[in-house]
ZASE-846227 format. One record per residue (C-alpha): x, z, y. Coordinates in steps of 0.5 Angstrom, whole numbers, padded with zeros to 4 digits, always signed. Layout:
BEGIN
XZY/...
***
This chain:
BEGIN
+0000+0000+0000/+0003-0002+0006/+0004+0004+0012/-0001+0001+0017/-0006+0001+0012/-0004+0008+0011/-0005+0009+0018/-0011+0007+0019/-0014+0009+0012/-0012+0016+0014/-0014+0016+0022/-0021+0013+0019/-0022+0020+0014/-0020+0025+0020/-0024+0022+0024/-0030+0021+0019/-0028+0029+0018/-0029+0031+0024/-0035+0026+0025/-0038+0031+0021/-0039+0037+0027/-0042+0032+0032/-0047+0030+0028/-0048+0035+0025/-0049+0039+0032/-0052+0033+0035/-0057+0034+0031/-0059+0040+0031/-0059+0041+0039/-0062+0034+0040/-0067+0033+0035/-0072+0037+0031/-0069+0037+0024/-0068+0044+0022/-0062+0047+0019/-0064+0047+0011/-0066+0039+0011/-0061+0037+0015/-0056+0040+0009/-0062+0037+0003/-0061+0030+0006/-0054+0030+0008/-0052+0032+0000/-0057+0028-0002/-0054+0022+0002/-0047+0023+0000/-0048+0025-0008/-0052+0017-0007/-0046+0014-0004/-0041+0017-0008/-0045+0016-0014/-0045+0008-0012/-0038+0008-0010/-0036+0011-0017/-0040+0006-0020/-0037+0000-0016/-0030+0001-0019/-0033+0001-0026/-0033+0007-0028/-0037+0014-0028/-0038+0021-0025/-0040+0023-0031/-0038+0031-0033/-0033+0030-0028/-0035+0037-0023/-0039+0043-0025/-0044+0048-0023/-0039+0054-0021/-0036+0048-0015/-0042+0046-0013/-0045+0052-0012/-0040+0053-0007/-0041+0046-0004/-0047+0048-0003/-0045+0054-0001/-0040+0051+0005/-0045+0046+0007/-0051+0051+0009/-0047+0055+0013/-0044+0050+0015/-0051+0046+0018/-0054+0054+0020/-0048+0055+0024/-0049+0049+0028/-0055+0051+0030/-0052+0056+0036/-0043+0054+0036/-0040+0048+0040/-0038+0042+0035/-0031+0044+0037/-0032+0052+0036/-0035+0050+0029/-0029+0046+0027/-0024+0051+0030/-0027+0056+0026/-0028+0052+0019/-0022+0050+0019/-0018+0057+0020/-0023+0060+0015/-0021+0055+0010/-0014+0054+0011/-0014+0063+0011/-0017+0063+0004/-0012+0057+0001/-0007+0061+0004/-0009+0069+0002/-0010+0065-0005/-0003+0063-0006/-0001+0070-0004/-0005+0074-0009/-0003+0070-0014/+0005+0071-0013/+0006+0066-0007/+0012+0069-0003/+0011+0068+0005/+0017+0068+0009/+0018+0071+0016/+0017+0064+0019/+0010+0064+0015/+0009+0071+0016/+0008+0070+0024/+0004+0064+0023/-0001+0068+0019/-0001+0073+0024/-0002+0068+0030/-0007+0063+0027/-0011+0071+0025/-0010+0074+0031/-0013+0066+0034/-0020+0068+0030/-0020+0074+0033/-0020+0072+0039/-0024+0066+0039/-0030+0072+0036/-0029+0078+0041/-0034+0079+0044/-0035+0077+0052/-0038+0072+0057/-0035+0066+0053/-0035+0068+0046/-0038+0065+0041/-0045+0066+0038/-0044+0072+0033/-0048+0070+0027/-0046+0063+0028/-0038+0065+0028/-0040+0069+0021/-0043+0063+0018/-0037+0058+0019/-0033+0063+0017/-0037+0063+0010/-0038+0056+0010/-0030+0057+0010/-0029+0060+0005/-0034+0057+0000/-0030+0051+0003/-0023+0053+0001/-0026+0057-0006/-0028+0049-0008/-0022+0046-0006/-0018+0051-0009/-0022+0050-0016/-0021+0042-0016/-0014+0042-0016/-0011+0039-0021/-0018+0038-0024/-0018+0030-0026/-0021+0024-0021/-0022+0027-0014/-0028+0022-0013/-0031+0022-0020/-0030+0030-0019/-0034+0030-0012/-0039+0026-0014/-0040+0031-0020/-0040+0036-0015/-0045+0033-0011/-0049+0031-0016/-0050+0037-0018/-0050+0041-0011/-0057+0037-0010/-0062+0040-0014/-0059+0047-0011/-0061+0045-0004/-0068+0042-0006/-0069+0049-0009/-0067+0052-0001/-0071+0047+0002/-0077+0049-0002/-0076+0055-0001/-0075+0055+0007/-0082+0050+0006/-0086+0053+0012/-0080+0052+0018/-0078+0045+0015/-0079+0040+0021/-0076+0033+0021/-0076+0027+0026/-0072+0020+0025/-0066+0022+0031/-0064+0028+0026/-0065+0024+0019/-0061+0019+0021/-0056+0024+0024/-0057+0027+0017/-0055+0021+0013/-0049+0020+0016/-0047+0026+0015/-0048+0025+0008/-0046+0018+0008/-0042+0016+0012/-0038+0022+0015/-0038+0025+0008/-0039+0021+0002/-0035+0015+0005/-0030+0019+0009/-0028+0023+0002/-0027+0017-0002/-0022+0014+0004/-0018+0021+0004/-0016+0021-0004/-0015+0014-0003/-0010+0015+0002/-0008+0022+0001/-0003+0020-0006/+0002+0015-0002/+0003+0021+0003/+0008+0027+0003/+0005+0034+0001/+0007+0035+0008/+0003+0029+0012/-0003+0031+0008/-0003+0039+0010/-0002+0037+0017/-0006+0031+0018/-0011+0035+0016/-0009+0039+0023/-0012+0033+0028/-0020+0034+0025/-0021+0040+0030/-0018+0038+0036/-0021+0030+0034/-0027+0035+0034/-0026+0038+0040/-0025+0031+0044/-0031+0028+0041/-0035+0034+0043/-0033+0033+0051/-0034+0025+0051/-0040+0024+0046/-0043+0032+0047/-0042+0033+0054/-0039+0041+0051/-0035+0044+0056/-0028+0048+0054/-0028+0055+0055/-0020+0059+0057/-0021+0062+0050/-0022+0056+0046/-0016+0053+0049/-0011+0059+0047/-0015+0060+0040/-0014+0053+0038/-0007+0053+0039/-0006+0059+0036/-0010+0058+0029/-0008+0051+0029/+0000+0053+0031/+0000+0059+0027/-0002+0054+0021/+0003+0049+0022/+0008+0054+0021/+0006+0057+0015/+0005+0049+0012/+0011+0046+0014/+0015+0053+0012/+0012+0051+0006/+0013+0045+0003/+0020+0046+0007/+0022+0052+0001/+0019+0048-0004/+0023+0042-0002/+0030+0045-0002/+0028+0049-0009/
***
């Protein structure tokens, strides 16, 4: 694969990620479509997209995925679609993004992972940026919502770490999807009575699940083995900041002091720990 290919392939998949928070935004502060549809349609495109994007490469999701990372799809969508509710698109991503890379990261620790001084400070900053951005005051984000993307994080961060190493990533995703689908109809069931919906917020929805999920997966894992460890974690950086600028230019969201120095706190003290990381690697 050539390298401009790569390029874009890759810029195509963080734009694709970051997408996610501004329709998903969008959608609930413009439109009428509820929280609990918007996540029911969203996966329900996305695992339709996904299945045909299997198929179109003669193969089959098949008993690729499982129920316990499902679950935890479903997990990180729902919180993911309830936070958005009150949060900025670029709050939102910065707090998703913190939690997941928190959960990876304190997995990697409790397993035996050493972190050295350099990744032990980067820890420490990114943390002390998530508890800034929280801290209550005038430009602090909505507490409830905050609570939810970190949850939507962590399920996030659980589903990553469970599909490593787990066989045909996109097969494995479509698996999940599909599976993630009866779960959320079950919740949307349930919410029945609060459910509203109009044509603006289903489209949002299904570009969410389409577009910016179903599409946008199958685009990141078919770049991400001509790249190194290293490019893949970092890269993965840009998401939130791609958020916050889509969130300012499309959104008309302002950027508040806060979110500034919380941005680059979790987002630098994040880079630190990845790039100390892969450097020890490489050097053993």
């Amino acid at each position: 694969m050539s390298n401009v290919r790569i390029i874009v392939l890759t810029l195509l998949a963080m734009v694709a990620f970051a997408g996610n928070s501004l329709l998903c935004r969008a959608a609930l502060r413009d439109t009428s479509i509820d929280a609990a549809s918007f996540t029911t349609i969203r996966l329900l495109s996305g695992a339709v997209v996904l299945w045909l994007i299997v198929r179109m490469r003669h193969s089959s999701p098949a008993g690729a995925g499982n129920w316990p990372s499902a679950f935890a799809l479903f997990v990180y969508a729902a919180g993911f679609s309830f936070a958005y509710t009150g949060l900025s698109a670029a709050t939102g991503a910065l707090i998703l993004f913190g939690a997941v890379q928190a959960t990876m990261i304190g997995y990697g620790v409790w397993v035996g992972e050493r972190l050295h001084k350099p990744q032990l400070i980067g820890l420490c900053l990114a943390f002390g940026g998530l508890i800034g951005l929280m801290l209550p005051g005038l430009s602090a984000p909505p507490l409830n919502g905050s609570v939810l993307m970190l949850v939507s994080g962590i399920a996030w961060g659980i589903y990553s770490l469970r599909g490593k190493g787990g066989g045909d990533p996109t097969k494995v995703t479509t698996g999940n999807f599909l599976r993630a689908v009866p779960i959320t109809l079950a919740m949307s069931i349930f919410m029945l009575s609060g459910a509203s919906l109009d044509t603006d917020g289903f489209w949002y929805a299904v570009s969410s699940g389409a577009l910016a999920s179903g599409v946008g997966y199958a685009i990141w894992y078919t770049a991400v083995p001509e790249l190194k460890a290293t490019n893949a974690a970092t890269i993965q950086l840009s998401v939130p900041i791609i958020a916050a600028l889509g969130g300012v230019i499309i959104l008309g969201e302002p950027v508040t002091l806060r979110l500034v120095l919380a941005s680059v706190a979790i987002l630098g003290g994040i880079a630190l720990v990845i790039m100390k990381k892969q450097n020890a690697n490489s050097a053993r």
